[in-house]
C-alpha positions in Angstrom: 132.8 -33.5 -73.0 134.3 -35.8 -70.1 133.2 -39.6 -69.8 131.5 -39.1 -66.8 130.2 -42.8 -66.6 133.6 -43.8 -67.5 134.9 -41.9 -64.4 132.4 -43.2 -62.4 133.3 -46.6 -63.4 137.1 -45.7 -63.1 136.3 -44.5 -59.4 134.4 -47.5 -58.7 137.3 -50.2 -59.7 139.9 -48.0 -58.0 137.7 -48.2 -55.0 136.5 -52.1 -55.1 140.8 -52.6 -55.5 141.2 -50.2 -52.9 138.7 -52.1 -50.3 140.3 -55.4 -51.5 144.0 -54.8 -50.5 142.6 -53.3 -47.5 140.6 -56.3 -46.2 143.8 -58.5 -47.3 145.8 -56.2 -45.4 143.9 -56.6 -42.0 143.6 -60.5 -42.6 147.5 -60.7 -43.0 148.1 -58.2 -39.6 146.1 -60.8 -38.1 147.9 -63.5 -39.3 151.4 -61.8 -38.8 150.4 -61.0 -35.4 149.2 -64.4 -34.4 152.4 -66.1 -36.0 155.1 -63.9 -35.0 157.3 -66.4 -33.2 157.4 -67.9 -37.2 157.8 -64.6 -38.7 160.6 -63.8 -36.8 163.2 -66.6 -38.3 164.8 -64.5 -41.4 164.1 -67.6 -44.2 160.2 -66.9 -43.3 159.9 -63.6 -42.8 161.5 -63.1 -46.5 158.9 -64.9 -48.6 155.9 -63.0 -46.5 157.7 -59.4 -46.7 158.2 -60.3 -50.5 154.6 -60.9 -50.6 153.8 -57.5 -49.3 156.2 -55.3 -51.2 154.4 -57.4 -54.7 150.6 -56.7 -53.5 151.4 -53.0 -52.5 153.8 -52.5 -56.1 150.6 -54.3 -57.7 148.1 -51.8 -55.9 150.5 -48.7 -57.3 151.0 -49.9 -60.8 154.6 -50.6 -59.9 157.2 -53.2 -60.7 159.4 -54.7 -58.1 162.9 -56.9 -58.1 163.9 -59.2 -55.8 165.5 -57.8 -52.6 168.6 -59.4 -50.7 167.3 -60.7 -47.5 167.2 -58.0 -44.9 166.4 -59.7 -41.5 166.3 -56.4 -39.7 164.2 -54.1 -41.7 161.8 -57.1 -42.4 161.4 -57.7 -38.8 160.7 -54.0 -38.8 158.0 -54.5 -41.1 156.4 -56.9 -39.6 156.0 -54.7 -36.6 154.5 -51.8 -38.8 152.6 -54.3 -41.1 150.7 -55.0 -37.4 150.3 -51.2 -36.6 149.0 -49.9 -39.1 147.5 -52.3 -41.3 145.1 -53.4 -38.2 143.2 -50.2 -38.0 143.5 -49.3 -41.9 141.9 -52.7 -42.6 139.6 -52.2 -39.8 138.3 -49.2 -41.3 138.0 -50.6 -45.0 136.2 -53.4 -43.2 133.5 -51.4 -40.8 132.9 -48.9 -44.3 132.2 -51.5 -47.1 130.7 -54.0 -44.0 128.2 -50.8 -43.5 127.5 -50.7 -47.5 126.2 -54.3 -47.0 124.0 -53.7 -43.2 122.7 -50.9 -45.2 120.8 -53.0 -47.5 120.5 -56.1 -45.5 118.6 -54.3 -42.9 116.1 -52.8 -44.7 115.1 -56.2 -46.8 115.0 -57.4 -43.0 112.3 -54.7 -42.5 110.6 -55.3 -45.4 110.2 -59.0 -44.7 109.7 -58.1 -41.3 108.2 -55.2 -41.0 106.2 -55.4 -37.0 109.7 -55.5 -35.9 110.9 -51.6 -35.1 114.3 -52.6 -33.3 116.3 -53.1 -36.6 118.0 -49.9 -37.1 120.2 -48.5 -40.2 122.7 -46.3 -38.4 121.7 -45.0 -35.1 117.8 -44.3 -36.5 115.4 -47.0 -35.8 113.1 -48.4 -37.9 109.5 -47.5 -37.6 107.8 -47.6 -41.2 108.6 -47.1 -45.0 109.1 -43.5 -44.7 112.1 -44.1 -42.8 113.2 -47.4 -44.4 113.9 -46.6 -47.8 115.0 -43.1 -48.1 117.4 -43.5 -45.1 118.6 -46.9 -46.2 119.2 -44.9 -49.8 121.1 -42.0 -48.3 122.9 -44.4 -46.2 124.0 -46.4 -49.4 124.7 -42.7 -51.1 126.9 -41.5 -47.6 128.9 -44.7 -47.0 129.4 -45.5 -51.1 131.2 -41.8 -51.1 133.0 -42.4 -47.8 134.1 -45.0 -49.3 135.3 -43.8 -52.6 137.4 -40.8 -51.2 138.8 -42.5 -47.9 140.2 -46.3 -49.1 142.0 -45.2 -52.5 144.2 -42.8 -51.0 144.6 -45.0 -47.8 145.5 -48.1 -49.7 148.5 -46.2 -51.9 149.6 -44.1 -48.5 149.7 -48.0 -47.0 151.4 -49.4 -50.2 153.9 -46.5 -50.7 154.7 -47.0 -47.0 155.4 -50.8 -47.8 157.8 -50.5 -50.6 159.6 -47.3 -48.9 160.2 -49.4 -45.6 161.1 -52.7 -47.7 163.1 -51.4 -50.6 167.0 -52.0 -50.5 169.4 -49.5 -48.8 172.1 -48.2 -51.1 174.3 -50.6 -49.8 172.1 -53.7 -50.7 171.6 -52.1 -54.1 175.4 -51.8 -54.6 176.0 -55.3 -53.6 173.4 -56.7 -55.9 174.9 -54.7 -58.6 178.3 -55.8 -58.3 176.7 -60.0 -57.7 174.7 -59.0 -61.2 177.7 -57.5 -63.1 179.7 -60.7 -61.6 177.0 -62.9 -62.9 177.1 -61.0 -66.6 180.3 -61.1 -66.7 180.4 -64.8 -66.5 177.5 -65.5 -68.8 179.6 -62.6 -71.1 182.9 -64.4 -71.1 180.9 -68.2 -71.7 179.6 -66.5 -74.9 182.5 -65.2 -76.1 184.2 -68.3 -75.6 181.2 -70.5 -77.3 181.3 -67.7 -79.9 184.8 -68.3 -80.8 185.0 -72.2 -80.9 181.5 -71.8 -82.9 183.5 -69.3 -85.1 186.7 -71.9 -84.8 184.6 -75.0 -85.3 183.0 -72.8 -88.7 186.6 -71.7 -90.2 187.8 -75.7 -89.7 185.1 -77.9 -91.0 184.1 -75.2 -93.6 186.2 -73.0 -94.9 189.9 -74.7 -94.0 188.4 -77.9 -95.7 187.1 -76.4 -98.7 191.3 -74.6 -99.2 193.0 -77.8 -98.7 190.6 -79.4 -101.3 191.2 -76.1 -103.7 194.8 -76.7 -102.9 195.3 -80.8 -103.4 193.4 -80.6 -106.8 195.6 -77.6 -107.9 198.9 -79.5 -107.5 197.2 -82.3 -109.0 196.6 -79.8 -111.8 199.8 -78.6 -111.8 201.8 -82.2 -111.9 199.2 -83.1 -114.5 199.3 -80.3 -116.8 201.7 -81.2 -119.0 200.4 -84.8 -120.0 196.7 -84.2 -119.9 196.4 -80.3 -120.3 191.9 -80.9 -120.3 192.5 -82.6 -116.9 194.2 -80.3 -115.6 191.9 -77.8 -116.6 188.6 -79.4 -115.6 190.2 -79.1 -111.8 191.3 -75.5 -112.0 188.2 -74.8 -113.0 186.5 -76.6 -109.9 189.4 -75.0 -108.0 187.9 -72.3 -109.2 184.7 -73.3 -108.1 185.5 -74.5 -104.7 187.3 -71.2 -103.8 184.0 -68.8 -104.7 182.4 -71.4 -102.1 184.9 -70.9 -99.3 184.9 -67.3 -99.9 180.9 -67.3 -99.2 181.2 -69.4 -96.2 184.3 -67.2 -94.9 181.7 -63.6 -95.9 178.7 -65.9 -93.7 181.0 -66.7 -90.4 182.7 -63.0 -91.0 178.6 -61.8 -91.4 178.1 -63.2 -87.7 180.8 -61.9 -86.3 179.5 -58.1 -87.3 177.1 -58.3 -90.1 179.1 -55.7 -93.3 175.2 -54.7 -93.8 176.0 -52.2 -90.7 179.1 -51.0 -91.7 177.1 -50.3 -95.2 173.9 -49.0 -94.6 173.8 -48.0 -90.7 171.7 -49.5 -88.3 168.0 -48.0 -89.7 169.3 -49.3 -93.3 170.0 -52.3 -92.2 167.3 -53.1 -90.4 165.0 -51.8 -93.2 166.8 -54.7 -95.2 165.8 -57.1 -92.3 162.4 -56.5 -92.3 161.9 -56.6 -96.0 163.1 -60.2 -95.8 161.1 -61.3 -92.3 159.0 -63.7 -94.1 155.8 -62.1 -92.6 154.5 -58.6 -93.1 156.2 -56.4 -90.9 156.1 -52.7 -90.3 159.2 -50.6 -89.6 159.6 -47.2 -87.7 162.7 -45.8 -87.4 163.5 -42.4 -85.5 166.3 -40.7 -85.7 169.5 -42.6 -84.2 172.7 -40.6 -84.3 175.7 -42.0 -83.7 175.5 -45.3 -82.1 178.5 -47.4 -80.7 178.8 -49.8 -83.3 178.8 -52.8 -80.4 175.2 -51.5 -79.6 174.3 -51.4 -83.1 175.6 -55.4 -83.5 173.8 -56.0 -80.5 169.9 -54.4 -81.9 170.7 -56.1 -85.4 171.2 -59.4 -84.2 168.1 -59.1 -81.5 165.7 -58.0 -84.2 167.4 -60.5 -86.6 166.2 -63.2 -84.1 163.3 -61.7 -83.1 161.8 -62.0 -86.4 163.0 -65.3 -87.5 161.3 -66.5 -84.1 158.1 -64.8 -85.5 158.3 -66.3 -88.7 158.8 -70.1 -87.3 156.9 -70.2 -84.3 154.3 -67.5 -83.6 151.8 -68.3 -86.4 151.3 -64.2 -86.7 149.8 -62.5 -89.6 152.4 -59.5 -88.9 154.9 -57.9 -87.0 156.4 -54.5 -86.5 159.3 -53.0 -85.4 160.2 -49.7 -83.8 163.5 -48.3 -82.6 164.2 -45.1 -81.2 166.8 -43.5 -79.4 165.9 -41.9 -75.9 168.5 -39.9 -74.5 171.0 -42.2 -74.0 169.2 -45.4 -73.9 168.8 -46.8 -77.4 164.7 -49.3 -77.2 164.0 -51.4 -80.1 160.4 -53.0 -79.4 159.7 -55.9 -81.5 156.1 -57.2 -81.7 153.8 -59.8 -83.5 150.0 -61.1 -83.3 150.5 -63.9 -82.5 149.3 -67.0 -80.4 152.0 -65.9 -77.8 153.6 -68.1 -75.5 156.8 -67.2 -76.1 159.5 -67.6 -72.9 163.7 -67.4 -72.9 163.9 -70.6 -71.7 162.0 -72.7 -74.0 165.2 -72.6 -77.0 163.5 -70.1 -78.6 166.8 -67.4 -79.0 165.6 -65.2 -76.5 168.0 -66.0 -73.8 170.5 -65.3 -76.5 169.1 -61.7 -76.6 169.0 -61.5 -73.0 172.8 -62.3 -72.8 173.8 -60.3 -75.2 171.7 -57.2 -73.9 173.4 -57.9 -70.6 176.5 -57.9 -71.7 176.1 -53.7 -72.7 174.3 -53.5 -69.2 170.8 -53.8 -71.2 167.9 -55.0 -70.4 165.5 -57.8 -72.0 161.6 -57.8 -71.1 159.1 -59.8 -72.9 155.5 -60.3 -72.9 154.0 -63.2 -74.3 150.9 -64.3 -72.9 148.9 -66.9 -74.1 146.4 -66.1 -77.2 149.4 -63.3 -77.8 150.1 -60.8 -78.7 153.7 -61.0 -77.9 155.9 -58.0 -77.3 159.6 -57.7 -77.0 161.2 -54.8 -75.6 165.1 -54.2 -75.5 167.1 -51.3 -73.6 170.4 -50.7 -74.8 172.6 -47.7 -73.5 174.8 -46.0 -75.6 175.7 -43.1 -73.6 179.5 -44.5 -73.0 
């Protein structure tokens, strides 16, 4: 059985947005047509035609990046924002302005009622038989008018928006190659902070711990003879010290590309993650294929941090964790309950992600409002 009520509600919110955008869309032809001496200067005309292209990608359900400025096309708009957003608003306004009269007038006529110039429509208004059954078919006519015309003339307005303001292939080329210029930076920054971290990790850790096995072996050595228990109390910390370095050179050699991978695959390897997350999490795994083994460093290390943000900052009760391969885009989704809040550039790891998503020509979204829950989502290709 359909939810009828639940379409009628459906029909009404669609509508009641519909009207909305409308209205705003005849107050802002006003506005642009009153200021266009303003609107004309390229570094105002940007933020207002931005504006537009956001409300009319909001109206459709749509998401929208920022544009290079394009004087002439928003100039353009402007001048179609004008035409046809005066008489579509217009419209909105005389059809949900008649849905008020309606009513109005007739509680006029009831309080009223020796007054038989107040008319609803082009009928006037001579006694109750003609008050409230023609205000209700009024309410009935103008509510349907309303329904069927201003949904589908709000998205034909909106579509029309974001098809005039949306970058030319040219733009989108030259924002591509400023975006791959820009990740390439932020690619080659990391690489270089990657290897004096990795530098700064084989110095003060591992390098130390080897000149310290080798001083107290030649101490050994020179010693051996006289005091052969000497000499073997600092072999065996020798000993000792080297089964240290080796763990610190397996952790530094772990963050470089964890062995895990190269062991188990990416599903076993996150499987091994998650069973050490610190919180209840919940794993799904489809079937993955063969996966360039930088995309698979890349997932690891982005659920990796993912999780250990969960476990020391988001108070949640669980967490999950779902990877799937999608043609050639590989989406991990990482998600938690809870209290949210969680934003790249608070320290949190996340711009790490980011970066390293970017670097693959990936993509990082998140959303983490407040209260929660908090949902990470990361787009890896792997069709190389």
């Amino acid at each position: 059985m359909p939810d009828i009520p639940g379409a009628i509600r459906a029909r009404r919110l669609r509508t009641q947005h519909s009207g909305r955008y409308l209205l705003d869309t005849l107050v802002f032809a006003v506005v642009t047509l009153a200021a266009v001496p303003l609107l004309c200067v390229p570094r105002l005309a940007q933020p207002w035609t931005e504006h537009h292209r956001r409300r009319a990608a909001a109206l459709l359900g749509q998401s929208v990046e920022p544009r290079p400025r394009a004087a002439r096309r928003n100039l353009g708009w402007l001048l179609t924002q004008v035409v046809t957003g005066l008489p579509a608003g217009a419209l909105a306004l005389v059809c949900l302005g008649s849905l008020l009269l309606t009513p109005a007038i007739t509680l006029v006529w009831w309080a009223f009622p020796t007054a038989p110039w107040l008319p609803v429509v082009s009928v006037r208004i001579t006694g109750w038989g003609i008050a409230l059954p023609l205000g209700l078919v009024n309410l009935v006519v103008l509510a349907a008018l309303a329904a069927l015309v201003l949904p589908p003339l709000a998205r034909a307005h909106a579509r029309c928006c974001l098809a005039l303001l949306a970058p030319l292939p040219a733009e989108q080329l030259v924002e591509r190659v400023t975006e791959l210029t820009r990740t390439r930076t932020d690619v080659l920054q990391a690489h270089s902070a990657e290897l004096r971290r990795i530098e700064r990790d084989l110095h003060d850790g591992t390098q130390a711990r080897l000149v310290a096995i080798a001083m107290r072996l030649a101490v050994a050595g020179e010693s051996f003879s006289a005091d052969p228990d000497a000499a073997a109390a600092l072999v065996r910390q020798a000993h000792t010290e080297t089964e240290d370095a080796m763990t610190e050179l397996r952790s530094v050699i772990r963050t470089i590309y964890p062995p895990v991978l190269a062991d188990q695959g990416l599903a076993g390897a996150l499987g091994t993650l998650t069973t050490r997350a610190g919180i209840p999490t919940r794993i799904d795994i489809g079937p993955l294929g063969e996966i360039p083994a930088a995309v698979e460093a890349v997932a690891y290390f982005a659920v990796t941090e993912a999780l250990a943000n969960i476990a020391r900052h988001s108070r949640a009760t669980e967490a999950s964790v779902r990877v799937t391969l999608d043609g050639a885009l590989l989406r991990a989704r990482i998600a938690d309950d809870g209290h949210g809040g969680a934003h790249p550039a608070r320290g949190s790891g996340l711009d790490g992600i980011r970066r390293r998503a970017a670097a693959l020509d990936g993509t990082l979204e998140i959303s983490s409002p407040p209260g929660g829950p908090t949902v990470i989502a990361l787009d890896l290709p792997c069709g190389w």
